[in-house]
TIMAR-335421 format. One record per residue (C-alpha): residue in one letter; residue number from 1; x, y, z. Coordinates in steps of 0.1 Angstrom, whole numbers, padded with zeros to 4 digits, always signed. Layout:
N
['A'; NUM; [X; Y; Z]];
...
***
This chain:
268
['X'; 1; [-0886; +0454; +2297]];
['X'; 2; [-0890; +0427; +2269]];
['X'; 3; [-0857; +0420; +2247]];
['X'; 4; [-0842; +0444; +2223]];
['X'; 5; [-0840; +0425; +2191]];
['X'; 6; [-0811; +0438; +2179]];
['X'; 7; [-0789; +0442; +2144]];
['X'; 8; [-0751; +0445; +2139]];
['X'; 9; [-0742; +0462; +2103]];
['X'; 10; [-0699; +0467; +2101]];
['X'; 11; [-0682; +0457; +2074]];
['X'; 12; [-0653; +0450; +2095]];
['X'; 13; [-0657; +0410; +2113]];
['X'; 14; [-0640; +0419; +2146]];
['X'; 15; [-0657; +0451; +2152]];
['X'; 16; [-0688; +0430; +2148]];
['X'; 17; [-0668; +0403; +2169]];
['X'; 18; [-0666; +0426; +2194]];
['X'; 19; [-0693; +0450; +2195]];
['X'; 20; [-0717; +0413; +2201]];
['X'; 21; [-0695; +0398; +2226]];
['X'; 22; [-0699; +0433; +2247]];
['X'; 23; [-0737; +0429; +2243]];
['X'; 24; [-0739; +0395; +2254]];
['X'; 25; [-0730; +0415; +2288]];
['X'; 26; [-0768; +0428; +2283]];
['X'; 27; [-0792; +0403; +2298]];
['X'; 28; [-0824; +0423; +2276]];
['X'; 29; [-0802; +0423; +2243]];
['X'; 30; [-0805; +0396; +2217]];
['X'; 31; [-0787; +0402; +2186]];
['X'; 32; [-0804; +0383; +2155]];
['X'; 33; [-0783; +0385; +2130]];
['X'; 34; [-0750; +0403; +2116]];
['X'; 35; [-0747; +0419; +2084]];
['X'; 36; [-0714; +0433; +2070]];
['X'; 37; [-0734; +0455; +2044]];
['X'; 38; [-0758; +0479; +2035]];
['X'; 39; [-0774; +0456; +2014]];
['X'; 40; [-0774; +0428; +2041]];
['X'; 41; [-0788; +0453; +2065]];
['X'; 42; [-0816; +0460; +2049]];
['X'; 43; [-0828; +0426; +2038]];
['X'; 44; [-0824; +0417; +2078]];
['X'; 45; [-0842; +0448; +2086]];
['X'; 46; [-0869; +0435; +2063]];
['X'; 47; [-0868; +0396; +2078]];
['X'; 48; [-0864; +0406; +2116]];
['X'; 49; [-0880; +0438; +2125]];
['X'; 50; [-0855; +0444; +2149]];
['X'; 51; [-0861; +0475; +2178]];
['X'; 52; [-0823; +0482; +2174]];
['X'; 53; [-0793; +0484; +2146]];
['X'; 54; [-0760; +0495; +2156]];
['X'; 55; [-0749; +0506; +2120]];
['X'; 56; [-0717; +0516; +2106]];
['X'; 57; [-0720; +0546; +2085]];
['X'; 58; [-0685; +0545; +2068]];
['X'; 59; [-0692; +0510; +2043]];
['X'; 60; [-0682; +0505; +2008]];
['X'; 61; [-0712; +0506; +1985]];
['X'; 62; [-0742; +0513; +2006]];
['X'; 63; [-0736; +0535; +2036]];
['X'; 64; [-0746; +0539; +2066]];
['X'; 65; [-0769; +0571; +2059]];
['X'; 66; [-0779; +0553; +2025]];
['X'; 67; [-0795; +0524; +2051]];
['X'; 68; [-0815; +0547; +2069]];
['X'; 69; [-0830; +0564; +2037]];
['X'; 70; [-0841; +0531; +2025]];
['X'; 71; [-0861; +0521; +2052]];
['X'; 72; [-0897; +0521; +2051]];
['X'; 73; [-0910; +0544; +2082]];
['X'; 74; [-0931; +0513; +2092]];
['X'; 75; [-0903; +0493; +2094]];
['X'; 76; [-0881; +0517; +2113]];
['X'; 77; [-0855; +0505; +2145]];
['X'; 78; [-0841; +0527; +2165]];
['X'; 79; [-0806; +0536; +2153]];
['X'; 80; [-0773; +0536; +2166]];
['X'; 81; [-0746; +0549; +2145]];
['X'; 82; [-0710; +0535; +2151]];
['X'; 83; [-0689; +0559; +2135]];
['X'; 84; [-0651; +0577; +2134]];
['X'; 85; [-0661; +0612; +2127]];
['X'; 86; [-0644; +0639; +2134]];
['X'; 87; [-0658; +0664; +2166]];
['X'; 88; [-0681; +0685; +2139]];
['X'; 89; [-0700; +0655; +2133]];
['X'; 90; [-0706; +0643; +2168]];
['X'; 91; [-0719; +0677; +2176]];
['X'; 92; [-0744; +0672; +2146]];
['X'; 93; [-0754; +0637; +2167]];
['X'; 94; [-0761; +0655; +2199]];
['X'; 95; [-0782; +0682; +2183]];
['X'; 96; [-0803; +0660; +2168]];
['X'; 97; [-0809; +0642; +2198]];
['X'; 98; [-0790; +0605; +2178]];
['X'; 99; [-0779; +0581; +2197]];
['X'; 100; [-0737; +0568; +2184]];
['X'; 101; [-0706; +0555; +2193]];
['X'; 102; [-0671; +0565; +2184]];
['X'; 103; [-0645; +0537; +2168]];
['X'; 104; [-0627; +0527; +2189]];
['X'; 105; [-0657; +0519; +2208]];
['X'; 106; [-0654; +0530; +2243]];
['X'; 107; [-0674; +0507; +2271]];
['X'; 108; [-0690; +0537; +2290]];
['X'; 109; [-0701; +0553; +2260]];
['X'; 110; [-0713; +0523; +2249]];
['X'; 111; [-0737; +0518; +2280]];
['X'; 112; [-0744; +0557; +2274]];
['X'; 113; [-0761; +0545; +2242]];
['X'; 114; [-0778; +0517; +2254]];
['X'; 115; [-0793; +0533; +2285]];
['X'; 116; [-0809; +0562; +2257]];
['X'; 117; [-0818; +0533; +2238]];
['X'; 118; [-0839; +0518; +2265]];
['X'; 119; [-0856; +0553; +2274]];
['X'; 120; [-0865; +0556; +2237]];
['X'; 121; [-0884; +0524; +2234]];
['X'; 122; [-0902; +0530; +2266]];
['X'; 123; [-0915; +0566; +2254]];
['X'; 124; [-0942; +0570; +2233]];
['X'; 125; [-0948; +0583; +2204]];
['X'; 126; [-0914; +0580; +2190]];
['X'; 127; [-0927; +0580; +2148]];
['X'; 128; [-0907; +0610; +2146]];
['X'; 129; [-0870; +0588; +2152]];
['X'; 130; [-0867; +0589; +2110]];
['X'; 131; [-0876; +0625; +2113]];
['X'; 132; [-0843; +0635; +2129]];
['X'; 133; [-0824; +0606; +2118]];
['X'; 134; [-0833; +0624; +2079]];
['X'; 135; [-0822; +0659; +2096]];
['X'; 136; [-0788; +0645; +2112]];
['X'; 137; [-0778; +0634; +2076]];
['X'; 138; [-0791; +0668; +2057]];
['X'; 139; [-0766; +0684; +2083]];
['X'; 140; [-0737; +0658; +2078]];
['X'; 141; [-0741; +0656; +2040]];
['X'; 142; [-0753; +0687; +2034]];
['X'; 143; [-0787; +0673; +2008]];
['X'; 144; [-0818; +0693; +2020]];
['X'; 145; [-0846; +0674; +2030]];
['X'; 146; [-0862; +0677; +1998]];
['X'; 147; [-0840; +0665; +1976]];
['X'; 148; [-0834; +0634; +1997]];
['X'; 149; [-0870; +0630; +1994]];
['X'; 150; [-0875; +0637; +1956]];
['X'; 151; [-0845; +0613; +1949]];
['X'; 152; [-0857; +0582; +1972]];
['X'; 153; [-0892; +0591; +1950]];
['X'; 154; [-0874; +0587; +1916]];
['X'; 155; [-0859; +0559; +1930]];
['X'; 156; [-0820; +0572; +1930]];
['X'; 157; [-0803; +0574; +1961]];
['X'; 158; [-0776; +0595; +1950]];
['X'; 159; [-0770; +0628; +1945]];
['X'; 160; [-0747; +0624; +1912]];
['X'; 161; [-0739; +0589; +1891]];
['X'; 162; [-0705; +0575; +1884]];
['X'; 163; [-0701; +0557; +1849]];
['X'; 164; [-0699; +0518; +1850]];
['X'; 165; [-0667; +0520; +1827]];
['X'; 166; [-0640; +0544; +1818]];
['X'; 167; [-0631; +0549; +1781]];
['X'; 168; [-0597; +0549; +1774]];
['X'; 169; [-0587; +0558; +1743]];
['X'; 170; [-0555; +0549; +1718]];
['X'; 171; [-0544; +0553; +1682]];
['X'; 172; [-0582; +0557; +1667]];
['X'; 173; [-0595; +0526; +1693]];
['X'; 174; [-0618; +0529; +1725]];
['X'; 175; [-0610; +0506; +1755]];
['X'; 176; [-0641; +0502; +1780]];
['X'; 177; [-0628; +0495; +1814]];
['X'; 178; [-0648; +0482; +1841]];
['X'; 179; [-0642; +0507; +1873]];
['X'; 180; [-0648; +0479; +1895]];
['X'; 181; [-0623; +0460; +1877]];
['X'; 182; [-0596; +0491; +1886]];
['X'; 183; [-0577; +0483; +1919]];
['X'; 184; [-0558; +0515; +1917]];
['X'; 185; [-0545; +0544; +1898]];
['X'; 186; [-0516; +0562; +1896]];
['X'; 187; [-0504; +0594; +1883]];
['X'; 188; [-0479; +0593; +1856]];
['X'; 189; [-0475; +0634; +1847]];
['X'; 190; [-0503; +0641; +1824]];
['X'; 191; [-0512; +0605; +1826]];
['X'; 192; [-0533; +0582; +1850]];
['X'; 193; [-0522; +0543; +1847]];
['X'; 194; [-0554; +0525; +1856]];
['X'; 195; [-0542; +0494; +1869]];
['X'; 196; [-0564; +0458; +1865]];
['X'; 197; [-0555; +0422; +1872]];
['X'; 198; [-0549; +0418; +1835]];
['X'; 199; [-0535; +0449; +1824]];
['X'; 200; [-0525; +0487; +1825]];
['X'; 201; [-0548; +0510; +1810]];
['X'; 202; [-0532; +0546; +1803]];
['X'; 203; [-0555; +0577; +1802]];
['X'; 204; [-0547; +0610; +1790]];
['X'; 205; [-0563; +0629; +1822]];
['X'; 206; [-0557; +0651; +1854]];
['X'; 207; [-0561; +0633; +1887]];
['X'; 208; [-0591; +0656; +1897]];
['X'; 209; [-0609; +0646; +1865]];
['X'; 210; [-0605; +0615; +1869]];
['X'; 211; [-0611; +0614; +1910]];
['X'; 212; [-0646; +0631; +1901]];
['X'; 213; [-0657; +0600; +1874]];
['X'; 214; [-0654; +0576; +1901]];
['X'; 215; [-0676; +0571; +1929]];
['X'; 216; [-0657; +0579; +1960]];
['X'; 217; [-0675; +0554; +1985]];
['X'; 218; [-0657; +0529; +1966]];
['X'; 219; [-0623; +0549; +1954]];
['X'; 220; [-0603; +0572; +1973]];
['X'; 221; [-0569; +0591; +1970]];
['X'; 222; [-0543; +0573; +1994]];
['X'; 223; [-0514; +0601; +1983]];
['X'; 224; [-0513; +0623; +1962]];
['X'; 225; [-0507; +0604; +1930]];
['X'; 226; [-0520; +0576; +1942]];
['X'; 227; [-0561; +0562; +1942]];
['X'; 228; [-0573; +0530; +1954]];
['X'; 229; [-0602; +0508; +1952]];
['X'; 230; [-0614; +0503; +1988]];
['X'; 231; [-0630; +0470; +1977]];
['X'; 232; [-0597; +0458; +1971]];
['X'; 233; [-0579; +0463; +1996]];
['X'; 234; [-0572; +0432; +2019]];
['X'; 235; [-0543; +0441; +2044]];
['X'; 236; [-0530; +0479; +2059]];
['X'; 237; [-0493; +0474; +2075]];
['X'; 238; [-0479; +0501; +2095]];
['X'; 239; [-0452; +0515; +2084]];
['X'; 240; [-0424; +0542; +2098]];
['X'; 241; [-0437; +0576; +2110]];
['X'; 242; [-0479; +0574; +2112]];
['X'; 243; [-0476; +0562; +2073]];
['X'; 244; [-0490; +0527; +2060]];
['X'; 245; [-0487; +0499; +2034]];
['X'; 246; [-0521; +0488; +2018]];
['X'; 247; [-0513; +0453; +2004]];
['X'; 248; [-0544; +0444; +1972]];
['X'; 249; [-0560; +0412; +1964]];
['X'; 250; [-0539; +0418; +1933]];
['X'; 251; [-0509; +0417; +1956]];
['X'; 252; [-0496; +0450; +1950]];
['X'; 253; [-0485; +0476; +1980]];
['X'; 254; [-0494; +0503; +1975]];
['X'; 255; [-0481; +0533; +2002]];
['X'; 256; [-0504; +0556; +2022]];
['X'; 257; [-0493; +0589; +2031]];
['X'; 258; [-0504; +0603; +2066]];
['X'; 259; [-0520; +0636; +2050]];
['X'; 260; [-0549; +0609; +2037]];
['X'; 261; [-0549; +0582; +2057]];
['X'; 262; [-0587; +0598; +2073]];
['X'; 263; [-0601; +0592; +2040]];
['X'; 264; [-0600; +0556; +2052]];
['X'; 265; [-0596; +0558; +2087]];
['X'; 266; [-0630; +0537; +2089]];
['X'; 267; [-0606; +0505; +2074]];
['X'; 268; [-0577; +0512; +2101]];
***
C-alpha cells in the first residue's frame, strides 16, 4: 500500500505530541502537517490533500463537525474523530460505520482505527464517506440533513448567531463590550459582572439570559455562578475532591465545580 498522507487537528500540543510520535510506529503513515484549529485544518486540507485527518471534534471556534461540513466532497479524507464523548455518542460512531478514538487515546484502539482506515482506502467506491460522516453529526447534534445543507448553501454554518458585543447599560449610557474581550462572568444576585482586562462591566440579567447570548463553543458555565471564556484559559490545577482551579491569561483563578467540569472535559 502507498503512504497515508496524513493530518493532525488538536488544539491541545501534546495530544498532537503524542498522537504523531505513536504514528511514527507506522512504517505507511506520514503525517504532513499539524494544525491546532479548525481553521488551520481546513487550509491544510486544501494545501495537502491528505487520505487521512485525525480530528478533534471538541475545539474552540471551529469544531470538529464544523470541519467536516466545510469540506468540499472532492477534497474529502477519510476521517478519524479523536473525541471524549460520552457512551451515547460512541454508539452513534459505530452505527454509522465512523472510524474514532477516545481521549485518553488507547494504543489498541488506536491500531483498531488505523487497520479500518487501511481497508477503507483499499475499497472502492468509498464517495459516500461524507455521506455518513453528514449522518453521524445529524445524530450527535441533532440538525437534519437539510438544514445542514441549506445553511452551508447560505453560507452560515451555524444553527443560531451570538452578538459580537453585549450592551450594558447605566444611568441613560450604553457600554458595547466585546464578548471576546470577556474572560468570565460571575453572578452577583440579579446581576452578571462581566469581567475584562480593563474593567468590570455590570449587567442587569439572569445567568440563563445571558449563557444563551454567548456562543457556547467559546463560553461555558464552570459552576453555577460562574462562566468562562474557554479561549482564555491557560492553566487547570487540581484541586481537593475531583474539583479544579482554572488560572486566566488575566491571572485570575477561577474554581470549577465537579457537577461541570464535562463541559470542558476536552481541556483536562
Amino acid at each position: 500500500m502507498s503512504t497515508i498522507r496524513t493530518l493532525i487537528v488538536d488544539d491541545e500540543s501534546l495530544a498532537r505530541r503524542g498522537l504523531s510520535l505513536r504514528l511514527e510506529k507506522c512504517s505507511d503513515i506520514e503525517v504532513v502537517e499539524q494544525c491546532k484549529n479548525g481553521r488551520e485544518a481546513l487550509a491544510a486540507i486544501e494545501k495537502h490533500s491528505p487520505d487521512l485527518v485525525f480530528l478533534d471534534i471538541m475545539m474552540p471556534g471551529i469544531d470538529g463537525f464544523e470541519v467536516v461540513r466545510r469540506i468540499q466532497t472532492d477534497n474529502m479524507p477519510l476521517i478519524v474523530f479523536v473525541t471524549a464523548f460520552d457512551q451515547y455518542a460512541v454508539d452513534a460512531f459505530e452505527i454509522h460505520a465512523v472510524d474514532y478514538v477516545l481521549k485518553p487515546i488507547d494504543d489498541k484502539r488506536l491500531e483498531h482505527a488505523i487497520a479500518r482506515v487501511r481497508h477503507h482506502l483499499q475499497q472502492s467506491g468509498e464517495n459516500n464517506h461524507k455521506k455518513r460522516l453528514m449522518d453521524l453529526i445529524t445524530n450527535i447534534t441533532g440538525e437534519p440533513a437539510e438544514k445542514i445543507d441549506q445553511m452551508l448553501a447560505n453560507g452560515s454554518t451555524s444553527s443560531k448567531s451570538y452578538p459580537a458585543k453585549i450592551a450594558i447599560k447605566d444611568r441613560g449610557e450604553t457600554t458595547l463590550v466585546p464578548t471576546k474581550e470577556i474572560a468570565w462572568i460571575d453572578a452577583a444576585g440579579d446581576y452578571m459582572c462581566l469581567h475584562t482586562s480593563e474593567a468590570v462591566h455590570v449587567l442587569r440579567s439572569t445567568m440563563k439570559t445571558l449563557e444563551e447570548k454567548l456562543n457556547p463553543n467559546n463560553f461555558q458555565r464552570v459552576h453555577r455562578s460562574t462562566i468562562v471564556n474557554l479561549d482564555m484559559i491557560e492553566k487547570v490545577c487540581s484541586h481537593i475532591n475531583g474539583e479544579y482551579y482554572l488560572v486566566l491569561s488575566n491571572g485570575s483563578r477561577i474554581k470549577m465545580s465537579r457537577s461541570y467540569r464535562d463541559k470542558i472535559k476536552h481541556i483536562i
